[in-house]
N, C-alpha and C positions, 0 to 999 in steps of 0.2 A: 751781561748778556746783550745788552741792547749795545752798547759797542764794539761787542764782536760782529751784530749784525749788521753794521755801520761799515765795519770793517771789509766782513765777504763784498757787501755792495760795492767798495772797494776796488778790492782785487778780479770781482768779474768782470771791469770795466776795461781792464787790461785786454789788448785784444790778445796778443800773443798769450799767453793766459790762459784764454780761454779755448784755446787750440789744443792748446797741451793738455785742458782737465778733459774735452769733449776726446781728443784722440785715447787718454786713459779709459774714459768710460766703456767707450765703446770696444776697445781692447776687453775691457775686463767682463764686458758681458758675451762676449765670447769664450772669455775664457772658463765662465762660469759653464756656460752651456757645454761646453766639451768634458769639462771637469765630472760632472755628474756620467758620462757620456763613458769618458775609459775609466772612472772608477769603477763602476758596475760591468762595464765589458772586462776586466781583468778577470775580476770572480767568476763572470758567465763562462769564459774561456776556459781558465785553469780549475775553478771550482776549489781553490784552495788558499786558505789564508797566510801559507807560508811563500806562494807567490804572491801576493797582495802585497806584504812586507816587502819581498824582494826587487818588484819593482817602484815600489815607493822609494828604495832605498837609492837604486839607479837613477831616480830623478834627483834626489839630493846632492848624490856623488860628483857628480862636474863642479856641485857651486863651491864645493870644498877643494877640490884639486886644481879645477882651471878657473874658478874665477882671480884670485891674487894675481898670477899671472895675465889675466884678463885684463884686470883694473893697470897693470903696468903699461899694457901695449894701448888698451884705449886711452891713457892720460896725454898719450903725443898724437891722437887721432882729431878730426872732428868729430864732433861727441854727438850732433847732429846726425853726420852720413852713418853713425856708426846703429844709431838706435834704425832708422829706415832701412838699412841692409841688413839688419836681423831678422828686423818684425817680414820682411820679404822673403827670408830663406826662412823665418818657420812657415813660411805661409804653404811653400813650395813643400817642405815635409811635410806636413799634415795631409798635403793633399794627395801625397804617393801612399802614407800610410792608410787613410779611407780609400784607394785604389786598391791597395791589396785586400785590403777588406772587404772589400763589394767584391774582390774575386776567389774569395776564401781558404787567402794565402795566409792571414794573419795566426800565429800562435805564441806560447806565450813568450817564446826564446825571441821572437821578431817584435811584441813590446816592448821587449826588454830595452833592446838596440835602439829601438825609436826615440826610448823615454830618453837614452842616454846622449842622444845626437841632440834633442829637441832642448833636454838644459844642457847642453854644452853651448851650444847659440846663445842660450838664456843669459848663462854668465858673461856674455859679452855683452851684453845688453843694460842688465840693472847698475855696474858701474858706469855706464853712458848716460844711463836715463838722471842718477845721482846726481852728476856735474852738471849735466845739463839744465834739469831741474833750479839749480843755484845762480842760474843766466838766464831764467826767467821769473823766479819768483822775487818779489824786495825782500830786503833785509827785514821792515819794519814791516811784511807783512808774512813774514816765515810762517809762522804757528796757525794763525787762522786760514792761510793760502794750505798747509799740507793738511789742514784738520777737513778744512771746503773737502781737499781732494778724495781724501778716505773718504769721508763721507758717499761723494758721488759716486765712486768708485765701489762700496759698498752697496748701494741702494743700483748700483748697473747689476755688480752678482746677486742680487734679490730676484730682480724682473728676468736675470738668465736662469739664473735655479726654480724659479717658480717656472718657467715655460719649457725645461727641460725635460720633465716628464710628459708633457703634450706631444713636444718635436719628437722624441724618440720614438713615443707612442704610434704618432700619425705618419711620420716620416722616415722613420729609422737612425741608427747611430752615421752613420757616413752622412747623413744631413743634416745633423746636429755639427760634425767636425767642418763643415763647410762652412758652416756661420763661423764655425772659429778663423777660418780660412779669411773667409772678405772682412772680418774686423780686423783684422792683422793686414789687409792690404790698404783699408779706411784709414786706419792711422799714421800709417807709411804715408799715405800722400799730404794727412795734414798737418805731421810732424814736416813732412819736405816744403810746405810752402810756410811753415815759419821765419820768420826772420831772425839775425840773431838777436842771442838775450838782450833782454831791454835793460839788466844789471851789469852796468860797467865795474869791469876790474875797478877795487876799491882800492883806497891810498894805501893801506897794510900792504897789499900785495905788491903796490909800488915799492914801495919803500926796500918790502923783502929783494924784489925783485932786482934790486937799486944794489944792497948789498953783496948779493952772491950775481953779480953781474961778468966778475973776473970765471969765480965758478961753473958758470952758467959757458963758458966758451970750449971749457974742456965737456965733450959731450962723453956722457955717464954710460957706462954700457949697460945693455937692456939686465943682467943680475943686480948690479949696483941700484939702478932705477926701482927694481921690482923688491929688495932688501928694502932701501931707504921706508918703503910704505911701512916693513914691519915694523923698521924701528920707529918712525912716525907715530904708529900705534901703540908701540911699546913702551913708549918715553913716556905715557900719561897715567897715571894711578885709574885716576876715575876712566877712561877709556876702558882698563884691562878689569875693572871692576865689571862693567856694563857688558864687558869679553862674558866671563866668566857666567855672569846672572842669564845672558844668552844663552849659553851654551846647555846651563841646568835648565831651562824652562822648555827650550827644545825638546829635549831628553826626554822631559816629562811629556811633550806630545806626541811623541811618536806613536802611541799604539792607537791616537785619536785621528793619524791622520794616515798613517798605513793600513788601519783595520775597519777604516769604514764598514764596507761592507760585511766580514763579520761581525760586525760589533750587530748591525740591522739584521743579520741572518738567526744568529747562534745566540744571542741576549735578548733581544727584543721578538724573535722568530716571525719576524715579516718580510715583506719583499721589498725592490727598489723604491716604491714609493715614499717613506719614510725618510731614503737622501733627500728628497727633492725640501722634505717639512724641515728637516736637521738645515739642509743649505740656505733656505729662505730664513729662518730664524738665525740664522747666523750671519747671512747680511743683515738684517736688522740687528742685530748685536754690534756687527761692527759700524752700522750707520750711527746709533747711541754711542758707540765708544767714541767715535770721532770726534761726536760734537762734543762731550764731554771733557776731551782733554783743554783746549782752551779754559775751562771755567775750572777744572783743578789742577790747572797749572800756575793757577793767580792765588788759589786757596793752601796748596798742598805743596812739601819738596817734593820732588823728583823720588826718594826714598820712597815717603809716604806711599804715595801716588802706587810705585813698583807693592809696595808693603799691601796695599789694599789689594791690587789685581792678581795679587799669587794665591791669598786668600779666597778669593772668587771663582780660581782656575781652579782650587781644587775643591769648592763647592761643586760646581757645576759639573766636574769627572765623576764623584759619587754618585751624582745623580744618574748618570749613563751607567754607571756600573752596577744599578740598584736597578736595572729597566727591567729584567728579569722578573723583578716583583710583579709586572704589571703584564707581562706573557700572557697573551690569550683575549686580553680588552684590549683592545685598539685604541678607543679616545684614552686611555690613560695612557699608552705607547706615546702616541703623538702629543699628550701634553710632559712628558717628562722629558722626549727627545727638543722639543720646541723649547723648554722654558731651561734644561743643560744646556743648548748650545748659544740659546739667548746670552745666557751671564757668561758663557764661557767666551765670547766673542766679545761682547763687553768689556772684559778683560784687556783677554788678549789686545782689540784693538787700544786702550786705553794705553797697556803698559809698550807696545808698541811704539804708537805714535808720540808718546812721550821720548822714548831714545831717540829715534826717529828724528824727531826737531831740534833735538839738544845736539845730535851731533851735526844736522845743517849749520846750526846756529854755528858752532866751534870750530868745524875741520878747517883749517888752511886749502882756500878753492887751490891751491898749485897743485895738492894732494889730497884732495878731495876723493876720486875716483878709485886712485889708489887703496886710502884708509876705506871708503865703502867696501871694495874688493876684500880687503884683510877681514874689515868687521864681518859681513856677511859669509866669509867661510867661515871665520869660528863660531858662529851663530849658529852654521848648520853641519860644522865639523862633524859633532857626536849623532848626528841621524842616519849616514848611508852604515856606521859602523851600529849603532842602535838597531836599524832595521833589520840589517843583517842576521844580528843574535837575535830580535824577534822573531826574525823565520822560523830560527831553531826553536826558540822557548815555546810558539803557539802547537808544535808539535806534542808535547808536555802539557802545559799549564793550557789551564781555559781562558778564554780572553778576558770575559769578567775577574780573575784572579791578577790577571796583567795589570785591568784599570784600578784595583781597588789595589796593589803597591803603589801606582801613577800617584794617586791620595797622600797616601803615603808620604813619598818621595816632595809632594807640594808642599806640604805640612812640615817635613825636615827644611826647604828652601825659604819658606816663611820665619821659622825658629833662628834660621842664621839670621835674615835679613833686622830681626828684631834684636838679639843678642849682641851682632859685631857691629851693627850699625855701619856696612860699609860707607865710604866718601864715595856719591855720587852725583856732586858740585862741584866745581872750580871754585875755590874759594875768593873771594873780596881779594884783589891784588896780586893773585899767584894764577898762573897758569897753566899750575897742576902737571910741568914737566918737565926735564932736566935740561933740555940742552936749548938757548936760547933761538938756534936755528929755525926752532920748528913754531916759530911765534902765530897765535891765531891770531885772526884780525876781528872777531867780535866776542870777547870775554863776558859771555851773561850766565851759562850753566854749562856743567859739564856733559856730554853727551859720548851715545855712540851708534852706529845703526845696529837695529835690532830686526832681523830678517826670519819670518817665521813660515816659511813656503803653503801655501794654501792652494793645492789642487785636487 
C-alpha cells in the first residue's frame, strides 16, 4: 500500500497528467449530475418502464454499431482534436435538448433521438480518449495512473449525485443539464492546452513499424483498416475470453441500469430521492473498487479477481430485489439500496478496472483505438438487444421477478468461471496469438476493455 502511494505522488507530479484526470473529473461530475437528471425525467415524462428500457437501449445502440467503425476513422485522426470536437458537440446538444425542455417541446420519441445522437458522438470519443490516454500515462505507471483515475473520477460522481437532488430541487432539470453543458466545455479547453503525450512511441512499435514499412506504403482501404481491428482482436484467446465474460456481465445489468427508476418506484415504492442514496453509494463503491484493484492485483490472478466480483454482483442484485421486504420503512429502503449498490460497484469497478489495465498494458498502440472500438462494442453488443426485449418482458413479469433471474444468471457466470477455468493471462513466453504480425510490445497479462456504460 505504501508504495502505491509512493507511486500516485508519482504520477500527479506529471503535469500533463494532471490535466487529463482534472479535465476527467470534472467531466464526470457533470455527467453525474445530468444522469440522475434524465433518468428520472424519462419516467416523469412517459410514466412507463418499458420506455425506460427503450431509451436505455438507444443510448447503448451507437456504441455497438458505430463505435468499431469509430475506432477505425479515429486511429488516422488526432486523437487529441478528436476528444475536444466531441466533448464541444455534446455540449451544443445538450443545450438544444434543455431548450426544448424549458419550452415543453420535449417527449419521449424526442429522448429517444437525442439519447441516440448524444452516444453516437460518444463512440467517437471513448476510442480517442483510449489512445490517447496511453500518450499520457507511463508504461510503469499504468495500474496505479488508471486506478488514481477511477478513483477520482468516482468520488467527482459522488459530490454530482449527492448535489443532484438539491440542483433539481432548487433549480430545475435544464440547470442541472447546463452544468453538464460547461463541464463538457471545461474539459474541451484543458484537454486543448495539453501538449502531446509525454510517452514516446516505444522501440516495439519501432521495430513493428520498421517491418511492415513496405506495407505501410500501399495505403489500406478504410474496410481493410476497420476488419484488420477485428481480426486484431480475434487472433487472441484470452482477448475473446475477456469478449465474451463482457458481454455476460452486461446482460446481467441491464435491468440495473435501464429500470432505475422502477426498480425506486414499483419495489422499493419511493420517489426520486432514493437515486440520489443508490448514486452516491455507488460512487463510493466505485471510489473502493478503484483503489482496490492495485493491492489485488499483486495478491490475486486476473481470474480470481473476475471470480470474486461476479460473486459480489450477484450479491448485491438480491439485495435490490429483496427491497420489497422493506416497503413502507424508509431507513431500512435506504440502507439496503445504500449497502446493494455499495458492493455492487465494488465489484463492478474492481472487475472493470482489472480488464481495463490488462488490456492498456497489451494492446499494440498502432491498434489500440481500434481493438478499444471492437472491445467495447462487444461489451455492449447484447444491451440495446437486451433492453429492447426488456421493454417487452416488463410488460409481463414484475421487475423484481426480472432482478431475481439477473441472480440467477450471476450464479450460472460464476459456476462456469470456476469449472472451465477460462485463460485470462498471456502466458510466460507466448503471446496468446496466432499470427506474428500483431506482436504487443508489453507481455505482463492478458487483457481487454471492459466497458460497462453508467448513466
Amino acid at each position: 500500500m505504501e508504495q502505491n502511494k509512493k507511486m500516485y505522488g508519482e504520477i500527479l507530479k506529471e503535469r500533463e497528467y494532471r490535466k487529463l484526470i482534472f479535465a476527467t473529473v470534472i467531466n464526470r461530475f457533470g455527467d453525474s449530475v445530468d444522469a440522475i437528471a434524465f433518468t428520472w425525467l424519462v419516467y416523469q415524462i412517459t410514466h412507463s418502464a418499458m420506455w425506460s428500457a427503450i431509451v436505455f437501449a438507444l443510448n447503448t445502440l451507437p456504441n455497438v454499431v458505430v463505435q468499431p467503425f469509430a475506432g477505425a476513422i479515429v486511429e488516422k485522426m488526432n486523437k487529441k482534436h478528436v476528444i475536444v470536437a466531441t466533448h464541444l458537440l455534446r455540449a451544443v446538444i445538450i443545450t438544444l435538448f434543455a431548450l426544448l425542455y424549458r419550452a415543453g417541446l420535449v417527449n419521449a420519441l424526442i429522448m429517444a433521438i437525442f439519447t441516440l445522437i448524444i452516444t453516437t458522438v460518444e463512440s467517437f470519443n471513448l476510442p480517442a480518449t483510449s489512445a490517447y490516454t496511453m500518450q499520457v500515462i507511463k508504461k510503469e505507471h499504468l495500474t496505479c495512473g488508471m486506478s488514481l483515475n477511477s478513483m477520482l473520477s468516482s468520488a467527482a460522481s459522488l459530490a454530482g449525485t449527492g448535489a443532484a437532488g438539491v440542483i433539481i430541487a432548487t433549480a430545475g432539470v435544464s440547470f442541472a443539464m447546463m452544468i453538464d453543458v460547461a463541464t463538457f466545455v471545461i474539459a474541451a479547453v484543458l484537454i486543448s492546452v495539453m501538449k502531446a503525450g509525454i510517452v514516446a512511441v516505444t522501440e516495439a512499435v519501432k521495430a513493428a513499424s520498421a517491418t511492415e514499412k513496405a506495407d505501410d506504403k500501399k495505403e489500406q482501404s478504410k474496410i481493410e483498416f476497420f476488419l484488420d481491428g477485428f481480426r486484431y482482436v480475434a487472433n487472441s484467446r484470452v482477448i475473446c475470453n475477456y469478449g465474451l465474460l463482457a458481454v455476460a456481465l452486461n446482460f446481467m445489468l441491464i435491468p440495473i441500469n435501464a429500470l432505475q427508476a422502477p426498480i425506486v418506484s414499483e419495489i422499493f415504492k419511493m420517489g426520486g430521492e432514493i437515486l440520489s442514496i443508490a448514486g452516491a453509494f455507488a460512487a463510493i463503491g466505485g471510489i473502493a473498487g478503484s483503489a482496490l484493484v492495485p493491492v489485488l492485483s499483486k495478491k490475486l490472478s486476473p481470474l480470481k479477481v473476475i471470480m470474486l466480483g461476479t460473486a459480489a454482483l450477484g450479491v448485491a442484485m438480491l439485495g435490490i430485489a429483496c427491497g420489497g421486504l422493506f416497503a413502507g420503512n424508509n431507513i431500512a429502503c435506504y440502507v439496503d439500496v445504500a449497502a446493494s449498490f455499495f458492493v455492487m460497484m465494488v465489484a463492478a469497478s474492481t472487475i472493470g478496472g482489472t480488464i481495463n489495465i490488462q488490456f492498456m498494458k497489451n494492446a499494440d498502440p498502432k491498434y489500440i483505438a481500434r481493438a478499444a472500438a471492437v472491445m467495447g462494442a462487444c461489451g455492449t453488443a447484447c444491451m440495446p438487444v437486451g433492453s429492447f426485449l426488456l421493454s417487452a418482458l416488463v410488460a409481463k413479469v414484475s421487475t423484481e421477478s426480472i432482478l431475481i433471474f439477473c441472480v440467477i444468471f450471476a450464479a450460472a457466470i460464476f459456476a462456469v468461471l470456476v469449472l472451465v477455468k477460462p485463460q485470462m493471462e498471456i502466458e510466460e513466453g507466448s503471446l496468446g496469438i496466432k499470427k506474428r504480425n500483431y506482436q504487443l510490445p508489453w507481455v505482463d497479462n492478458g487483457g481487454v476493455f471492459y466497458a460497462v456504460k453508467a448513466k
